[in-house]
Each structure stands twice: as C-alpha cells, then as structure tokens.
C-alpha positions in Angstrom: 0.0 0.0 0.0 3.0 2.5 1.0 4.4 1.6 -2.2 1.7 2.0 -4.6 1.3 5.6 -2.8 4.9 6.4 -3.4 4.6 5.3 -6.6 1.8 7.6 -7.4 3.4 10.5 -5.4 6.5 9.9 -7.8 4.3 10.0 -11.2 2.9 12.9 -10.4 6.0 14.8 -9.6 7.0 13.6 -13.1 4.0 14.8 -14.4 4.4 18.5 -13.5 7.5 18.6 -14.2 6.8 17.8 -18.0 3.7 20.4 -17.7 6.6 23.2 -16.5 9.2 22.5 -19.6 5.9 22.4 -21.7 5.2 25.8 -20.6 8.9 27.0 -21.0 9.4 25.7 -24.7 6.1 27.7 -25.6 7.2 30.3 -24.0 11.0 31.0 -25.6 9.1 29.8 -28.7 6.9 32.6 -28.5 9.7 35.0 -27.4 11.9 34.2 -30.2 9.2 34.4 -32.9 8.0 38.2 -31.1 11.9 39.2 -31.0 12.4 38.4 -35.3 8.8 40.0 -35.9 10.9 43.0 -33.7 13.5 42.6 -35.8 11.6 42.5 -39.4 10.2 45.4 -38.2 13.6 47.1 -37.4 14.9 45.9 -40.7 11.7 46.8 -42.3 12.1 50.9 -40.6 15.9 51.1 -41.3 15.4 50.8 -44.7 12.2 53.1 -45.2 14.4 55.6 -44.3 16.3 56.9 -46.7 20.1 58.0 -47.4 20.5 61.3 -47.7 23.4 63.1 -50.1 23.5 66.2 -48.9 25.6 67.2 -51.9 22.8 66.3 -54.5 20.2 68.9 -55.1 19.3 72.7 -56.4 19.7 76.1 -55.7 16.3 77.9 -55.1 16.3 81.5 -54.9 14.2 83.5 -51.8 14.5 87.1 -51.6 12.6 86.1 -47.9 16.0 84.2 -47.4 18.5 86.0 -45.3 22.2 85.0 -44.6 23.4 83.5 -41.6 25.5 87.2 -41.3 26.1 90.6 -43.0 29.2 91.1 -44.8 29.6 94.7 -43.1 28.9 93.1 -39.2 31.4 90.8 -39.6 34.6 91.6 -37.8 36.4 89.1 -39.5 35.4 90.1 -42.7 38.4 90.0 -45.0 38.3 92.7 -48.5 38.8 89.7 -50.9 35.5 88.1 -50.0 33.8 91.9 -49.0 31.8 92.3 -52.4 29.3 94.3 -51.1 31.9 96.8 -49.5 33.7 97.3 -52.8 30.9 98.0 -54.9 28.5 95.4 -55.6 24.9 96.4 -56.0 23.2 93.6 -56.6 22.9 91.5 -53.8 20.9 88.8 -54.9 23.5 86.4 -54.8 22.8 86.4 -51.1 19.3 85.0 -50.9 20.1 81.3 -52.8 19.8 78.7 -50.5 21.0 74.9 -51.1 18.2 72.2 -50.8 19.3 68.6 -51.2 17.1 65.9 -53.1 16.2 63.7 -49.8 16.6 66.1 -47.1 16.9 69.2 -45.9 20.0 71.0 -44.5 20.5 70.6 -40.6 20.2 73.9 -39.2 23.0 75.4 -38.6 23.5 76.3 -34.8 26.3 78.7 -33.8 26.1 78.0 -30.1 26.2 73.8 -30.6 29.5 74.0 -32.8 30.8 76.3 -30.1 30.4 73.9 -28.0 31.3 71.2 -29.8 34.7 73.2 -30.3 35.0 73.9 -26.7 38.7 72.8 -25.8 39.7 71.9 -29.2 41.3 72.9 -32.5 40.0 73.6 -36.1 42.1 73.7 -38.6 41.4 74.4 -42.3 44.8 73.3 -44.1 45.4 74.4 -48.2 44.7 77.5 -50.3 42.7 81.0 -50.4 39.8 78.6 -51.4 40.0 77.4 -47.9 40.9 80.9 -46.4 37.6 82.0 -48.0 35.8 79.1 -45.9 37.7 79.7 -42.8 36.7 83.4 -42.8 32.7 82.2 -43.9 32.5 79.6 -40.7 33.8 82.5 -38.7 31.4 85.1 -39.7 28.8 82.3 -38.9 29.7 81.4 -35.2 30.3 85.4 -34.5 27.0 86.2 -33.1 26.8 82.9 -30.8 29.6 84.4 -29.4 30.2 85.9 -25.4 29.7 90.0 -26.2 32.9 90.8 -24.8 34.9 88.0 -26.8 37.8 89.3 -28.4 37.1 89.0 -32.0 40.7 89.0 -33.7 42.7 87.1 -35.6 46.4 85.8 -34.9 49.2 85.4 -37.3 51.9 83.3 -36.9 54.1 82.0 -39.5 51.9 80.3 -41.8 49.1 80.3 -39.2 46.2 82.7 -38.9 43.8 81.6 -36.2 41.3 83.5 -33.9 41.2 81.8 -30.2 38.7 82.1 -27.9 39.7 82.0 -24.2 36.5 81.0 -23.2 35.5 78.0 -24.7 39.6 77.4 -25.4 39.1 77.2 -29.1 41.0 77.6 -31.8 39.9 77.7 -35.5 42.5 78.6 -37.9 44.1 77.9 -41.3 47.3 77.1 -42.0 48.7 78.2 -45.6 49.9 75.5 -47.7 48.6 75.6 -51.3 50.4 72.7 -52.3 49.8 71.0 -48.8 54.0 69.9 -50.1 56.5 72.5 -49.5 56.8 74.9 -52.3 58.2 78.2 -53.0 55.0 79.8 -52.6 54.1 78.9 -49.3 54.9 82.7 -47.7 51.4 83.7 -46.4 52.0 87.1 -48.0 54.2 87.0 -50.7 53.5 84.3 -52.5 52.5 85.0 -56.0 55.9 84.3 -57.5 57.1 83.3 -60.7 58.4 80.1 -61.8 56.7 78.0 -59.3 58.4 75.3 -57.5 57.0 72.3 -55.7 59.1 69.6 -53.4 56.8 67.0 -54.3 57.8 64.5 -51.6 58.5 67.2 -48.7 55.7 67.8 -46.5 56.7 67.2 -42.6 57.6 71.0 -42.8 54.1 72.1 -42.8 52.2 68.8 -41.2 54.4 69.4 -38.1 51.8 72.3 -37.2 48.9 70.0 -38.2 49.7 67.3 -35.1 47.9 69.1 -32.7 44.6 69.7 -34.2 41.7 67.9 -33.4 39.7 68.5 -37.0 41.2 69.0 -40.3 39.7 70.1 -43.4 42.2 70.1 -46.5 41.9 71.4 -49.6 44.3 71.7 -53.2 43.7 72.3 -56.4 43.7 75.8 -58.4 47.3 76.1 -57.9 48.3 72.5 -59.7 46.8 74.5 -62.6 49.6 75.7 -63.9 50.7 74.5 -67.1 54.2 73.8 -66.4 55.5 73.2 -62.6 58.9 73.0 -61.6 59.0 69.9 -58.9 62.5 69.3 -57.1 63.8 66.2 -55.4 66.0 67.6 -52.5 66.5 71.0 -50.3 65.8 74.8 -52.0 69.1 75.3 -49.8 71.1 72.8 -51.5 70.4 73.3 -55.1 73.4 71.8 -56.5 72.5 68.5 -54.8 68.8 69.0 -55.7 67.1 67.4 -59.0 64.6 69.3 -61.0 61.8 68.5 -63.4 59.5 71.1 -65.4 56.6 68.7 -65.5 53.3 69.6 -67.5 51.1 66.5 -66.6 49.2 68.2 -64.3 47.2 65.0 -63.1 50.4 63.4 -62.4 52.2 66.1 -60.4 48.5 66.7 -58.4 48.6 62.4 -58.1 52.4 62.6 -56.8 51.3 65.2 -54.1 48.3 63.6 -52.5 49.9 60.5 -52.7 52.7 62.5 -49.9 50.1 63.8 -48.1 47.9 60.7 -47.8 52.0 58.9 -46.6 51.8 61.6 -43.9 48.5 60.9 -42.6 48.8 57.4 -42.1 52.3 57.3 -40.5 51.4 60.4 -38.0 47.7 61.0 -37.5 46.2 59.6 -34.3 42.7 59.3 -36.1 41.0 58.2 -32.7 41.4 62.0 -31.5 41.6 63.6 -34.9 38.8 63.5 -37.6 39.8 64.1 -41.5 38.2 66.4 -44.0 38.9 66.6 -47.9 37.2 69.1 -49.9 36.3 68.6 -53.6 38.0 71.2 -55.6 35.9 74.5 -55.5 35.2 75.5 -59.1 35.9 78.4 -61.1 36.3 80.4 -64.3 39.6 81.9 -65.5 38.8 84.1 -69.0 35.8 82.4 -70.8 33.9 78.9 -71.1 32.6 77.3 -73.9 29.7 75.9 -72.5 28.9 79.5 -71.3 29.6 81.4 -74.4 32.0 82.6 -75.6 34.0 85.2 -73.7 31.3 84.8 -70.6 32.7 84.5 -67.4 31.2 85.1 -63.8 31.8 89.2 -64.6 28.2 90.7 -64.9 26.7 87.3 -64.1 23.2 87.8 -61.1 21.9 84.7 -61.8 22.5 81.1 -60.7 22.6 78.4 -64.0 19.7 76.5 -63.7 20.5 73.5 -65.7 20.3 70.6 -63.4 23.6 68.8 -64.7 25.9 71.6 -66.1 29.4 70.9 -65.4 31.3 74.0 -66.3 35.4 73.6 -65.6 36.7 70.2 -66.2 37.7 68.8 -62.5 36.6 65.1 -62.9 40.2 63.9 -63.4 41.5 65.4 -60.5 38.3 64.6 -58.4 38.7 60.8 -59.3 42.6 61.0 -58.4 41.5 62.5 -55.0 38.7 59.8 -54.1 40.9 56.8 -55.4 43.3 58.1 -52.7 40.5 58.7 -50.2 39.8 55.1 -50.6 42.6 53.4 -50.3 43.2 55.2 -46.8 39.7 54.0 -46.1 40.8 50.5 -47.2 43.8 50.9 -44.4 41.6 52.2 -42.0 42.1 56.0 -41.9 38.6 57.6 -42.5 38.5 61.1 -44.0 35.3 62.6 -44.6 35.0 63.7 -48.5 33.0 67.2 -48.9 32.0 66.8 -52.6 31.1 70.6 -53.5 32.1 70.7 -56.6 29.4 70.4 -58.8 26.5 72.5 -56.5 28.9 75.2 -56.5 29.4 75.4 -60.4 26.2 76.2 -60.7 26.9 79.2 -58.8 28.2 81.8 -61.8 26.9 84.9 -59.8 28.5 84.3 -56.5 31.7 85.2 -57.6 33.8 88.9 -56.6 34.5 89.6 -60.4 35.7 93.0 -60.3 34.3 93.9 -56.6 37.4 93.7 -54.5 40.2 95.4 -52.5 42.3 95.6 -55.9 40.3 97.7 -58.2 40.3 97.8 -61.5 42.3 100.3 -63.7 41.0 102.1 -66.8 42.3 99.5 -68.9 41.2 96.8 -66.9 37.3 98.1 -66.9 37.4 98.1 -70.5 38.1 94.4 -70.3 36.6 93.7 -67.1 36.7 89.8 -68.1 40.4 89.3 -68.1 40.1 91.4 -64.5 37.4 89.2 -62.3 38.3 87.0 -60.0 35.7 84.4 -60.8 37.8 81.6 -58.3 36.9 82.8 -54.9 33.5 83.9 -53.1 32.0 86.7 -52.0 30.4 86.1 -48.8 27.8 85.8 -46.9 27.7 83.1 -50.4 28.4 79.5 -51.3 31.6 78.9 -48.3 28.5 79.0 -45.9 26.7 76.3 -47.8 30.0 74.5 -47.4 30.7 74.8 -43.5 26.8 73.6 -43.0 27.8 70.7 -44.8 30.8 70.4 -42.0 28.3 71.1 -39.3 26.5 68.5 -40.0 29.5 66.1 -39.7 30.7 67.6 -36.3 27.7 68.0 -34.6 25.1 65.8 -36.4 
C-alpha cells in the first residue's frame, strides 16, 4: 500500500515537471518568434528611411532668405570676400539657399558647434579657397559668441587663427597651397614666378597640423599651372637637388596627394583627430565654352539652372583625390570627402569679379573679363553652404 502511494506521489511529480518545460518551450518559442517579428520590423524601418546626399540637389532663390550674417557686421570680414563693401549692387546672390534631393540641411547652430569646439582645434589646411571658408565659418559662429569676446585674428608663420579664451578654441588655417612645400608657401608673398614644388616634402608644414583635433584640407587651383617645376632635394642645396618642369598636371597633383595621404597614415592619431577633404571649389579663369563665348562670372546675377551643367573640367582630378580617399579607407584611416564641386558650379553669380580690394584700372574696366576674380566667393555666399555641410559632420 505504501508503495503504490509512493509510486503515485512519484508520477505525479514527473508529471508536472513535463507540464513546466511544456510551458517554457512555448514560451521562448513565442519570445523568439516576437523578437524576429521585432527585428523585421527594425529591418523593415531602417530601410524606409532613406540616405541622404547632402551634396545632391538645387539652388532655389528667396528674396525672404536672409544670410546666416552681413558682410559689413562681420569683424572678420576679409576685402577679398567683402563684395558688397567694394561695390556690388546687386545682392541677390545672397538669398540662394542649397536644398538637397532627400533632405533638408541641418540647421546650422552657432552655439552647438561652439560647444562642440570647446577645448579643441579647427584647422582648415590648403589654399585661399579654404581661407575664404575659414573666414565664412567664422562670420557664422560670431553672433553665438560671449559679447565681450575678443574678436581678432592671430598670425603666426603660416598660421592665422582666432582663439577664444573661453570655450579654449581655436579655429585657424594654416597656408599650404600645395599641402607639399613649395616656393610659394609665404602667407603674404607668395604669387611668385616660376613656381616650385618639393613633391615629396611635406613634414615641414604637417608638423603644425599634429595638434589639431579637426582638419579640413583642400588643393587644387594652384596645380593649374601649365608647367611646374618639382624638385627632389633642399631649396638650400640646389646643386645636390634634382629638378623637373613637369606639364602632366594630373600626375604632379597624383604625386602630391599621394605625400600627403604617406603623412597621414604614419602620423595621424585618427581616434582624436577626424579628416576632411574638400572637392575642388570650381571656377572660371577668362571664358567657357559651354557658357559662351567670352562669358565668365563678370556681370553674371543669376545662378545656372541646368540641373547637370558641369562647367570647368575637375573630374580627373576629383577621381585621383577619391581613389586616394579610398585606399586610406581601405587601411583604415577615414577622411570625410565634402563633394562641392558640382553644387557650387552652378553658382556663376557668387563670384567677386571686379568687386574687391584691388580695383580695376581704366584699362582693366574696359576688359573687365580678363580682370574678375571668378575663383573665390563673396560672402555671406556658397563657403557658408560649405561649413553647413561640416556642421552636419561635427555636430550631427
């Protein structure tokens, strides 16, 4: 009898034990079939949203649209980019605004990159195409500034920078506009002729790049030469020195990066500082064929609307440029590629032309084309559009 009780006891101990896995199989059953319906839907969301190039879109023209800052309240305003100051009278150029395909710009917020800066240093690294974006982001941040800020800018060597003791930041641009070491690398006098290049020589400059925590580069107008003089050696030792006039200007722009891109991977900590690359900013010397001839940005209020117009010719340089942006990707080092190329061709009317420091002589305004500078920007103009691209990267 004790038995057959014990026995029974026993069975149905068995028996709810098989009843409590039966219940835990359906349940992780159940929870794993919920979590990949979770997931599908994840998968499902992620890619319903979609990619946005920034860098793909049109210009749309808003009289309503104001700047991000007046050319005249900007105390760090410099002439060359001061159309408005030198005689421009139409101002139209100023109320374009850049709206990508998929998205819409971040807004740009003065006090968040402040504070995203706070303790740290920007550097823009390269030519007066750069200098005229270093100047635009400064003219942006100005009013998110502390009132009684200094608002000045430092020069040192090849250095020009504006600190701010109160958020310890430094933005500033180094002149390089080779990134190599050339004979044109004096801040000041540099428009010499017979330009040379040391096409392999670059610690020179980079040595005052170490310290930065953001670097934006940029080169290209002044490859454009049509003959360059590169040198294998010291400009103090000529006799030991070898020299080559060399007109493949694809080649001698390939040889550079190719130093630079050497440099960054032997010496950049990339876990403290990010990388930038702009696309070459385009530009009109004396005419264009595909704008008429003898047109150039002189006289010019209007952007091109043509959705695909390509004016100069900087798709063999741009491919050299990404091929080398890639193959540091491929080692690991990540630098962020600004493509502006192509949004700012559109941008004809944007240019100084003849309204700038250096006017124009009596001679000069009879041929006002050969005169314009239709390379750089007046501002506030198309730089801007470029720095809220780089917002977007630091603070986005």
């Amino acid at each position: 009898m004790l038995v057959l009780k014990t026995r029974e006891i026993v069975l149905k101990f068995h028996l709810l034990i098989g009843f409590f896995i039966l219940l835990f199989t359906i349940a992780v059953y159940i929870a794993d079939d919920s979590n990949a319906a979770m997931d599908d839907s994840k998968q499902q969301d992620d890619e319903s949203v979609p990619s946005c190039d920034l860098f793909s879109g049109r210009w749309i023209y808003n009289y309503d649209f104001n700047p991000l800052y007046e050319e005249k309240q900007c105390s760090f305003m410099e002439p060359s980019f001061a159309c408005e100051t030198y005689g421009r009278k139409d101002l139209n150029y100023k109320h374009w605004r850049w709206q990508p395909d998929s998205c819409d710009l971040p807004r740009f917020d003065g006090g968040a990159l402040i504070e995203k800066l706070r303790g740290k240093k920007l550097l823009f690294v390269g030519d007066s195409l750069n200098r005229n974006q270093w100047i635009s982001l400064l003219c942006m941040i100005e009013s998110y500034l502390p009132v009684t800020s200094e608002k000045k800018v430092h020069w040192k060597g090849n250095l020009l920078y504006y600190h701010n003791i109160g958020y310890n930041m430094t933005i500033g641009m180094y002149w390089s506009p080779f990134l190599v070491e050339s004979n044109c690398d004096d801040v000041m006098k540099h428009r010499v002729s017979g330009r040379v290049v040391r096409i392999e020589s670059i610690v020179k400059h980079a040595r005052h790049w170490n310290d930065a925590d953001f670097l934006i580069f940029d080169t290209y107008t002044w490859w454009l030469t049509p003959t360059l003089t590169l040198i294998w050696g010291s400009f103090e030792n000529e006799e030991e020195s070898t020299y080559r006039t060399v007109a493949m200007k694809p080649r001698r722009y390939e040889m550079a990066l190719n130093t630079w891109s050497n440099w960054v991977e032997m010496n950049v900590n990339t876990t403290k500082t990010r990388l930038f690359f702009m696309s070459p900013s385009p530009f009109i010397f004396k005419s264009d064929a595909s704008l008429g001839d003898l047109r150039n940005c002189y006289n010019e209020t209007e952007s091109i609307t043509k959705w695909d117009y390509w004016g100069i010719a900087t798709d063999i340089e741009m491919k050299i440029l990404e091929s080398i942006l890639k193959k540091l990707e491929k080692r690991g080092i990540q630098v962020q590629y600004l493509s502006i190329s192509q949004l700012s061709d559109y941008r004809i009317d944007a240019h100084p032309s003849i309204y700038r420091k250096t006017q124009p002589n009596q001679n000069q305004l009879a041929d006002p084309i050969s005169f314009s500078d239709c390379a750089h920007w007046c501002l506030p103009g198309v730089p801007d559009v470029w720095n809220q691209f780089l917002y977007s990267y630091l603070v986005n």
